[in-house]
C-alpha positions as CSV (number, residue, x, y, z in Angstrom):
1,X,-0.2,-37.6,32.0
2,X,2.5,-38.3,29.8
3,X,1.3,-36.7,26.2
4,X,2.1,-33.1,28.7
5,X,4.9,-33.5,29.8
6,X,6.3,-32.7,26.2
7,X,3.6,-29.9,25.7
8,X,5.4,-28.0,28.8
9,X,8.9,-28.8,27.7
10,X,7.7,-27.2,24.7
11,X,7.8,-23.5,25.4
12,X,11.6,-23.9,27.1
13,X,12.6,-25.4,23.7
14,X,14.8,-22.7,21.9
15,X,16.1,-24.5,19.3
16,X,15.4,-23.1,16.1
17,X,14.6,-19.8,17.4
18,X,17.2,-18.0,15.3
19,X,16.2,-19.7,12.4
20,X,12.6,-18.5,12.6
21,X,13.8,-15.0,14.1
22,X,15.7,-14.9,10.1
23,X,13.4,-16.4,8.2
24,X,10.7,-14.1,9.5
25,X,12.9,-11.2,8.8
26,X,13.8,-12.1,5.4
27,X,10.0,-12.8,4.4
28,X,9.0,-9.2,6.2
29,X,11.6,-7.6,3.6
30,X,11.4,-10.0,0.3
31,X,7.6,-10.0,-0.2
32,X,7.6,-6.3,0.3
33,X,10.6,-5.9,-2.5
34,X,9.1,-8.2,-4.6
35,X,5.4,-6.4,-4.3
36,X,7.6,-3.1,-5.2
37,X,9.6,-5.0,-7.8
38,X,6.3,-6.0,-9.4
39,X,5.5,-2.3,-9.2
40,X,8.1,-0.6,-10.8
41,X,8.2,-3.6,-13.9
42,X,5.0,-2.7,-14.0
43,X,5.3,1.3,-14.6
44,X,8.4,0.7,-16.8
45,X,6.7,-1.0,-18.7
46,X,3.7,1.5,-18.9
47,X,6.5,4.1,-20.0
48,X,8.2,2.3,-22.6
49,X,4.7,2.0,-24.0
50,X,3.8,5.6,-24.6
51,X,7.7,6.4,-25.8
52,X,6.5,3.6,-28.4
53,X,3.1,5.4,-29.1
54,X,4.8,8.7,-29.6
55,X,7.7,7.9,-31.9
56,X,5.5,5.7,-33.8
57,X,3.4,9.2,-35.0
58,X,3.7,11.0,-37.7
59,X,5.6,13.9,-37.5
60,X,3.8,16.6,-37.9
């Protein structure tokens, strides 16, 4: 009977709700912004690459 006593305190506990409540914010905006980050580095880079390609022709 005693190991539930703790398991029903356990839902009135609020500490480290706040915490949680941020930390689950931050990761719903930073892994987003970093997939979009990842993105844009990616189509940069894609740019850069045929600006390369075209001044490295011959001019006709």
């Amino acid at each position: 009977m005693s190991r539930r006593r703790p398991l029903r305190r356990l839902p009135a506990d609020r500490r480290g709700s706040l915490t949680l409540e941020w930390a689950l914010i931050l990761a719903a905006v930073a892994l987003p912004m970093a997939g979009l980050f990842q993105l844009c580095l990616h189509l940069l880079g894609a740019v850069y690459e045929s600006i390369t390609l075209m001044n490295s022709m011959p001019f006709p």
